[in-house]
Backbone as JSON Lines, residues from 0, in Angstrom:
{"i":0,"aa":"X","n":[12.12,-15.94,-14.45],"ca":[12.99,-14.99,-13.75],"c":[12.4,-14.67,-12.38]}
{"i":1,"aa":"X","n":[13.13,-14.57,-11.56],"ca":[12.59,-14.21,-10.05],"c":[12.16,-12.42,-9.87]}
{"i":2,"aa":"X","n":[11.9,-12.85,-9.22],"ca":[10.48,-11.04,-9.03],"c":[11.18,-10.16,-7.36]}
{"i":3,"aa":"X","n":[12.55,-9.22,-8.48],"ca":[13.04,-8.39,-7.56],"c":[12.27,-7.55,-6.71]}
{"i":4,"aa":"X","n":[12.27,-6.81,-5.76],"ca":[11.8,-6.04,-5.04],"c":[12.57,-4.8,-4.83]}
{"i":5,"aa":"X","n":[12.43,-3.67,-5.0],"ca":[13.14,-2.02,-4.32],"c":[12.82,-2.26,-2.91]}
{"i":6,"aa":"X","n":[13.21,-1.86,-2.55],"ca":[13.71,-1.1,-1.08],"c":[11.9,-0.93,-0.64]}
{"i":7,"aa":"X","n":[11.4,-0.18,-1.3],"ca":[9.93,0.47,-0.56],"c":[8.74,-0.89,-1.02]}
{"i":8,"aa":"X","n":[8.91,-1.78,-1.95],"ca":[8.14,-3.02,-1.77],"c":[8.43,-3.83,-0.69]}
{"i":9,"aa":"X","n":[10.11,-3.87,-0.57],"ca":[9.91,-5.03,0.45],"c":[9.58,-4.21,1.93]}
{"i":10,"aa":"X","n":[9.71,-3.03,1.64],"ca":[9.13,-2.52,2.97],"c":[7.94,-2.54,3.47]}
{"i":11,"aa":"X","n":[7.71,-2.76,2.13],"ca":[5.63,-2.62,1.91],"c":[5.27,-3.93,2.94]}
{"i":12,"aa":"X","n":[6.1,-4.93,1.84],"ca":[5.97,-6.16,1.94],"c":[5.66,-7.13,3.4]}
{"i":13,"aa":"X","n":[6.8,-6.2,4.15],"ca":[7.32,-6.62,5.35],"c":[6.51,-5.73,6.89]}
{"i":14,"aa":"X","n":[5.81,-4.88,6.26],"ca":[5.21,-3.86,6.61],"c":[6.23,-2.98,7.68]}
{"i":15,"aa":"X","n":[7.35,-2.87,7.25],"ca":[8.7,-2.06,8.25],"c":[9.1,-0.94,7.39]}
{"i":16,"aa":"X","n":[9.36,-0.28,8.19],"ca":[10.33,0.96,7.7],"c":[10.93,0.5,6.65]}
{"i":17,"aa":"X","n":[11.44,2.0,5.53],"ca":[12.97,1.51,4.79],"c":[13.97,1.41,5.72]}
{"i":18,"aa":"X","n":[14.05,2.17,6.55],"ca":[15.21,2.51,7.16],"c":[15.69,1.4,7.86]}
{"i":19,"aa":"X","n":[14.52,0.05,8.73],"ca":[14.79,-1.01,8.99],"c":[15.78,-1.8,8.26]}
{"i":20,"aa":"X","n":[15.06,-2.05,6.74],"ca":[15.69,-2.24,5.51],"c":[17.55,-1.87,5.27]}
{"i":21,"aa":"X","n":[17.5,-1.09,5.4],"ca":[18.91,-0.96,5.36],"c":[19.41,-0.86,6.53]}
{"i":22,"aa":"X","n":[19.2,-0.85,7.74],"ca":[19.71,-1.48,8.44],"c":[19.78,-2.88,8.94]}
{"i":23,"aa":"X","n":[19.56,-3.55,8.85],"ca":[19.08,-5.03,8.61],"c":[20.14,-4.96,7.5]}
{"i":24,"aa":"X","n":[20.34,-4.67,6.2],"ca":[20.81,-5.13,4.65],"c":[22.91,-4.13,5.87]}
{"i":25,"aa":"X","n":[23.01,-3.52,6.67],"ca":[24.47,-3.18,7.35],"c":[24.6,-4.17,8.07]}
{"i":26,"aa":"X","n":[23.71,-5.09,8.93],"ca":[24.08,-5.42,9.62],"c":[24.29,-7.49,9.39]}
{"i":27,"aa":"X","n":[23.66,-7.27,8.35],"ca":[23.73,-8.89,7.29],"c":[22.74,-9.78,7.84]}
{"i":28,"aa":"X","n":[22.08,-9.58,8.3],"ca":[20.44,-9.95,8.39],"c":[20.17,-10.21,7.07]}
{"i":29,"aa":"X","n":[19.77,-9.58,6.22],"ca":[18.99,-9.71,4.37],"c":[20.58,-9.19,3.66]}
{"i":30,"aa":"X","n":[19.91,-10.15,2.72],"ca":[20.75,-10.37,1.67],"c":[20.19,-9.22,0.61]}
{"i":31,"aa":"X","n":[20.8,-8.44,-0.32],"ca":[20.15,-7.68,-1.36],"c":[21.16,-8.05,-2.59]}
{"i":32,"aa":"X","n":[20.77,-7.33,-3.7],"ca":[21.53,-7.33,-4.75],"c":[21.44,-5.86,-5.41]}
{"i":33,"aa":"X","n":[22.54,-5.16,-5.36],"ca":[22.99,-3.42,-5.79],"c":[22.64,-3.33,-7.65]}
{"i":34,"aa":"X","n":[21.87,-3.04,-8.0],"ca":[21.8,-3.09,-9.54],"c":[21.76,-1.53,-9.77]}
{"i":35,"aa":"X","n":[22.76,-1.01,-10.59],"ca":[22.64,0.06,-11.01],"c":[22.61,1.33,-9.78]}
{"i":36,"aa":"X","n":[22.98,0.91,-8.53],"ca":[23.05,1.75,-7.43],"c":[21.9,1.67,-6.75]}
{"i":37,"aa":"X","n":[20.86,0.71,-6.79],"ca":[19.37,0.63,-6.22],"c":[19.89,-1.17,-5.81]}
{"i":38,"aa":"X","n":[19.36,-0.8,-4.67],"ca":[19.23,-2.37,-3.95],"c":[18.05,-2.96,-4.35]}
{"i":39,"aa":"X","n":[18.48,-4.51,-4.56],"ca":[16.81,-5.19,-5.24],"c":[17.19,-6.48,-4.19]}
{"i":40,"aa":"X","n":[15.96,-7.0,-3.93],"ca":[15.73,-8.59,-3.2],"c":[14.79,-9.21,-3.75]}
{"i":41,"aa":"X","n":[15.29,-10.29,-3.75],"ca":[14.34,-11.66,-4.32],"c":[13.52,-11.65,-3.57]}
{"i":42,"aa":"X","n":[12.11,-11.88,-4.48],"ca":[11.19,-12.34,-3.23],"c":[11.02,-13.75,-2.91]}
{"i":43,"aa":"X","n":[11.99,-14.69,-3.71],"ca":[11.48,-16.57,-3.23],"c":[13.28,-16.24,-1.85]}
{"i":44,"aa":"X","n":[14.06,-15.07,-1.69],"ca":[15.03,-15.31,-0.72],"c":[14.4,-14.82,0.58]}
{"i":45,"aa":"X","n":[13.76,-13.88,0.89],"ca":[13.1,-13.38,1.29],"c":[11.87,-14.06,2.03]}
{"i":46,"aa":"X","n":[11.24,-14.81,1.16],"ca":[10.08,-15.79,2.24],"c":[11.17,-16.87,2.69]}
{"i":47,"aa":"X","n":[12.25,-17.41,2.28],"ca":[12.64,-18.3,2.22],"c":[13.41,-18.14,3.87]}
{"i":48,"aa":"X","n":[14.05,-16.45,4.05],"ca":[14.66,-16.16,5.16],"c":[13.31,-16.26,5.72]}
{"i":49,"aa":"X","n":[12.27,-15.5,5.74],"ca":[11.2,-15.53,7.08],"c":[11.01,-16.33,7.61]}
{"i":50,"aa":"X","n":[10.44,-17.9,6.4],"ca":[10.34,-19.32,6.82],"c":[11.4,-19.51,7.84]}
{"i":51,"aa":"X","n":[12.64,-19.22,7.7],"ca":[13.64,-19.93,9.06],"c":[14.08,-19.4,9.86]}
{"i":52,"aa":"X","n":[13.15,-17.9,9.73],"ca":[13.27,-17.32,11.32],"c":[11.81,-17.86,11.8]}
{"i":53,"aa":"X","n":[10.95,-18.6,11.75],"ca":[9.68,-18.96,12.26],"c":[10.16,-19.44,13.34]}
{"i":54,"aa":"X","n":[9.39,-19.13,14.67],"ca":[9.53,-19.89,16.06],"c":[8.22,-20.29,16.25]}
{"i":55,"aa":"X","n":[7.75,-21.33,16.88],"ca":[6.85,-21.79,17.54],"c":[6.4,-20.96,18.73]}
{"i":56,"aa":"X","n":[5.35,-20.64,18.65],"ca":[4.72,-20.04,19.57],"c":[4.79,-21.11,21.0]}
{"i":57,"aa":"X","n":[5.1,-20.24,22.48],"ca":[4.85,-20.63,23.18],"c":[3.98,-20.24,24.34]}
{"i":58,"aa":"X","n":[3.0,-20.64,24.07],"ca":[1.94,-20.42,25.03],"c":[1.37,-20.42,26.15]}
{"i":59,"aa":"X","n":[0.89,-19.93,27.18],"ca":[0.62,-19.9,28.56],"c":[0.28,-21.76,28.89]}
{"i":60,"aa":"X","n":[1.19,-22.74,29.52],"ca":[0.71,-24.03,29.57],"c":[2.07,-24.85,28.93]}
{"i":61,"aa":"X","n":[2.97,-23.83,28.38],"ca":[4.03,-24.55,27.77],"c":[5.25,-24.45,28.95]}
{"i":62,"aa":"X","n":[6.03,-25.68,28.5],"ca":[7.13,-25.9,29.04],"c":[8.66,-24.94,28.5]}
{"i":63,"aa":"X","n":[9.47,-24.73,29.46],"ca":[10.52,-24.37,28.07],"c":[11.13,-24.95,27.09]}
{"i":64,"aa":"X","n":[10.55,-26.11,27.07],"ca":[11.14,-27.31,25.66],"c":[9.99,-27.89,24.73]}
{"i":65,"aa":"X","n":[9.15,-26.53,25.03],"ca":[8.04,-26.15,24.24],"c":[6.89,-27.45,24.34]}
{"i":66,"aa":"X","n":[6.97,-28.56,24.95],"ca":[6.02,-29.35,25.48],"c":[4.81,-28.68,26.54]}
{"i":67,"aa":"X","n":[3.82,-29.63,26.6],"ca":[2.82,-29.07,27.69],"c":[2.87,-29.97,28.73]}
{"i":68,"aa":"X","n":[2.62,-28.76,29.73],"ca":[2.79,-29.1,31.16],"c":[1.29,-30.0,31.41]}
């Protein structure tokens, strides 16, 4: 079974506000699931979103097509 999270773990988690949290969960950024009137998130959806917001760092020496000058 996958390993829900409340509201104040993934806040933990994420080290952000709740309040981020639900805003982010209005504005459809994160996905949650309402159980019993308490929002829960997966934590394999959750790394899974971070993984594909990852950008490559671009560093003093980089191009804007992220090559080096």
């Amino acid at each position: 079974m996958a390993r829900l999270l409340c509201i104040e773990e993934l806040a933990d988690y994420l080290q952000l506000k709740k309040q981020t949290i639900y805003n982010w969960l209005n504005q459809g950024k994160i996905s949650g699931i309402k159980v019993g009137g308490v929002w829960r998130f997966d934590r394999k959806d959750i790394d899974n979103w971070l993984r594909s917001r990852k950008r490559e760092s671009r560093g003093p020496g980089s191009s804007e097509s992220g090559d080096k000058v």
